[in-house]
N, C-alpha and C positions, 0 to 999 in steps of 0.2 A: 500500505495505507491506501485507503478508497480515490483517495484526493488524485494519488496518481494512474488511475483503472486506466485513462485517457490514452494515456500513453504506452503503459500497458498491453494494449488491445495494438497500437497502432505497429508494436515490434513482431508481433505473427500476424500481419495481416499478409493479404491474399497478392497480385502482380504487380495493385497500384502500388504497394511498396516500395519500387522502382523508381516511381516516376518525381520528379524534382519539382518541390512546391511547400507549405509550410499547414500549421495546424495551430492555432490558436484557443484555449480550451481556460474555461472559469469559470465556476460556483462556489456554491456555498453548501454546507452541512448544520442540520441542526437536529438536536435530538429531547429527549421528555426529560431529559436529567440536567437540561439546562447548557450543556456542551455545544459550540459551533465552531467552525473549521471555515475558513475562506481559500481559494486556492487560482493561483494563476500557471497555467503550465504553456510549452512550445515546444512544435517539432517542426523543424528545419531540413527542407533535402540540401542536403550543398553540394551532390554530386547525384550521378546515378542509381548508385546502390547504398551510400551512404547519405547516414538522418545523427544531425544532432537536437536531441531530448534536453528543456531546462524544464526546471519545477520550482516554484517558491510556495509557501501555504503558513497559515498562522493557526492558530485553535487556542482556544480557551478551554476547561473542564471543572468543574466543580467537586470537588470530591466529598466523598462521606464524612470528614470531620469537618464542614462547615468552614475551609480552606479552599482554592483552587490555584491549578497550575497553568499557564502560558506555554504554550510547544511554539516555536520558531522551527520548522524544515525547509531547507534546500537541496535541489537536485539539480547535477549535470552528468551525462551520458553519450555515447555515441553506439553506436549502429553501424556496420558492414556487413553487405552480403554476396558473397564470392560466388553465389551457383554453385551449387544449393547449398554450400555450408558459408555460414555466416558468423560471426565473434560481437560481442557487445561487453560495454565496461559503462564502470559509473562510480562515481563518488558522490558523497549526501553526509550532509550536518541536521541532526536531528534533535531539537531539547530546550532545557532551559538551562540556563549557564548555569542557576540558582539550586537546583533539584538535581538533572541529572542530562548528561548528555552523549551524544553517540556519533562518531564519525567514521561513515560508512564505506567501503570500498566492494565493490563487486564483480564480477566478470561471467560470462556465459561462453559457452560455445556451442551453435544449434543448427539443425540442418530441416528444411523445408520444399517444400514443392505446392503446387497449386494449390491440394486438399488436405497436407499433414504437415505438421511438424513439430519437432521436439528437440529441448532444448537441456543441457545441462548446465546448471548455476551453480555460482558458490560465492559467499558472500563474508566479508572478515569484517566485525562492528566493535569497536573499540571507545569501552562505555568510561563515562566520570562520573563519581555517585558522591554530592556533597550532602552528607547528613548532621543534624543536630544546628545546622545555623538558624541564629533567630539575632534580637537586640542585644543579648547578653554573651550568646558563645558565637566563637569565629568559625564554626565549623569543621567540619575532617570528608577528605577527599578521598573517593576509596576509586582506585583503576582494576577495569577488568575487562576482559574483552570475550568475542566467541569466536566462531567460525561456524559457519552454515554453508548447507548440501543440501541439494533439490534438484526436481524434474520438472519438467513441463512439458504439457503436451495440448497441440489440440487437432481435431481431426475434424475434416467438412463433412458431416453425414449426409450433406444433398446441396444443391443451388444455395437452399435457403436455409437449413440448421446446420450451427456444428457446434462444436463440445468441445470445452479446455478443461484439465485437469493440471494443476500444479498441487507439490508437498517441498516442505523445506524440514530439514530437520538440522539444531544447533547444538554445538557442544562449548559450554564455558570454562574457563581455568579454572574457576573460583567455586561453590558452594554457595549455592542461592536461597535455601533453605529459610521458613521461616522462622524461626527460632534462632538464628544467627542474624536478621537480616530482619526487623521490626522496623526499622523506620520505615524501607520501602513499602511495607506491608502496608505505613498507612498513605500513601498514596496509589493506591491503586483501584480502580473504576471499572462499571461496566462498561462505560462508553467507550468505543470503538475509537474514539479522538484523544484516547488518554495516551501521553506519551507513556507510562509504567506497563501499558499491554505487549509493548514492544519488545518487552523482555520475554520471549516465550522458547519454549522446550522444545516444541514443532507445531507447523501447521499443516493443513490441509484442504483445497476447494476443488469446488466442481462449480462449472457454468453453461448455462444449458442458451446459447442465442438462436430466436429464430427471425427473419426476415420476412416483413409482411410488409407488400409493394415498395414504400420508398420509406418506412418504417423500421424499427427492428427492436422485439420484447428482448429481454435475457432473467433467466434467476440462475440466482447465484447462491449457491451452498458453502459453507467454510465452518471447520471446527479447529478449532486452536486449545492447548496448553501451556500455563503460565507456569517459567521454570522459579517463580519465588514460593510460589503457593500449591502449582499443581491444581488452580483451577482450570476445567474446561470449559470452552466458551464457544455457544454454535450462534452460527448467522445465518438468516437467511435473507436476501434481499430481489427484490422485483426492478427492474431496468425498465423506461422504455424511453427511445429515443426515435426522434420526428424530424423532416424538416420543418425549419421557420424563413427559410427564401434560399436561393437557388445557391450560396454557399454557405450554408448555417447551418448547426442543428442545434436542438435540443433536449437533453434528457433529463426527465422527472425519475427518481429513485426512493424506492419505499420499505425499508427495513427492520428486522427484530434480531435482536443480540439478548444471549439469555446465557446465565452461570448459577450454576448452584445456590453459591456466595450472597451473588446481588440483585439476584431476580433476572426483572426483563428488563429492555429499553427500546426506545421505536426511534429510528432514524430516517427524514429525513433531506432526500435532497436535489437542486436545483444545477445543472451546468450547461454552459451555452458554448459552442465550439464554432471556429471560424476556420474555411479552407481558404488553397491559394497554392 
């Protein structure tokens, strides 16, 4: 999810990684299809190589039948880095207890130095799909879960640009197919905030950052498919982040999500980060 890019960034950064102090990071997402995401996150040095990552974030979405859904996510993680190989883990609740929900578990093992590194992930999401409830039926709980494999990588092309590349790709127990699986089909959105997009087959991005004085642009490329539908779904989004006083920043984010399916959508969005 976008909401947690913040932190993201901060698990392949460059020597400050090291150093013991915290991160404080909040906005907001909104997009033309009426969808908005609020998000509070933290990262914590409480040792010298070690950072504990929390996340919390809400969203709302509206969907094409004139219905919308509530996501509640949370995130906790940790971080060690041994020189130069380093281990990360995490767990995360994503969903609405009403629709459908996922409790996540992850781990990495990755190895870095000043200009590269690369990380191997895998992640095991273990979904609850309550379909058919309304005022008259009680509903049916269906469990399933997956397992996810991916790379990452990013490499400093110079002082001031470098380049991440991450792919995940998931395998489920179940058969997600549309034609077995119509109720999810009707909850599912363009918007990048819809918790149904989290159900995907594999993804993949590219991110291109450059640093200009105490500045820094990034665009960001990503195509994903959904494992209900087999829609593809590309983004591309423009980053830019500034400061606002000697521990702040700010970054404006400006984005287009586009599928076959449901056209386009323009996203976007506002967060303000605090050091220390």
């Amino acid at each position: 999810m976008s909401w947690f890019r913040a932190t993201a960034l901060l698990l392949f950064a460059g020597p400050a990684w090291g150093l013991e102090g915290f991160v404080i990071g909040t906005g907001v997402e909104v997009d033309t299809e009426d969808a908005m995401a609020a998000t509070l996150s933290a990262d914590l040095g409480i040792a010298r190589e070690t950072w504990l990552s929390a996340a919390v974030a809400a969203s709302r979405v509206d969907l094409p039948r004139g219905t919308s859904i509530d996501t509640l996510y949370a995130d906790l993680g940790i971080d060690h880095w041994f020189e130069p190989i380093g281990v990360r883990a995490g767990i995360a609740y994503w969903g609405d207890s009403d629709v459908l929900s996922s409790n996540d578990y992850r781990g990495a093992l990755y190895w870095r130095n000043d200009r590269f590194s690369i990380s191997g992930n895998y992640e095991f999401r273990d979904f609850t799909f309550d379909i058919f409830r309304n005022d008259f039926l009680p509903g049916q709980d269906i469990e399933f879960h997956a397992n996810g494999v991916g790379l990452s990588l990013r490499v400093e092309l110079s002082p001031s640009v470098d380049l991440n590349l991450s792919g995940m790709d998931y395998d489920y127990n179940v058969h997600l197919g549309v034609a077995q699986n119509r109720p999810i089909v009707d909850f599912l959105s363009v918007s990048r905030l819809s918790l149904l997009n989290s159900l995907l087959d594999h993804r993949a991005s590219a991110a291109l950052g450059v640093d200009v004085g105490d500045s820094r642009f990034s665009l960001d490329y990503s195509t994903s498919t959904g494992i209900v539908d087999g829609r593809d779904t590309e983004s591309v989004t423009l980053r830019f982040l500034t400061p606002v006083g000697d521990r702040s920043d700010i970054e404006f984010g400006l984005g287009v999500d586009r599928s076959d399916d449901f056209g386009s959508v323009t996203i976007f969005s506002v967060f303000l980060y605090f050091y220390g």
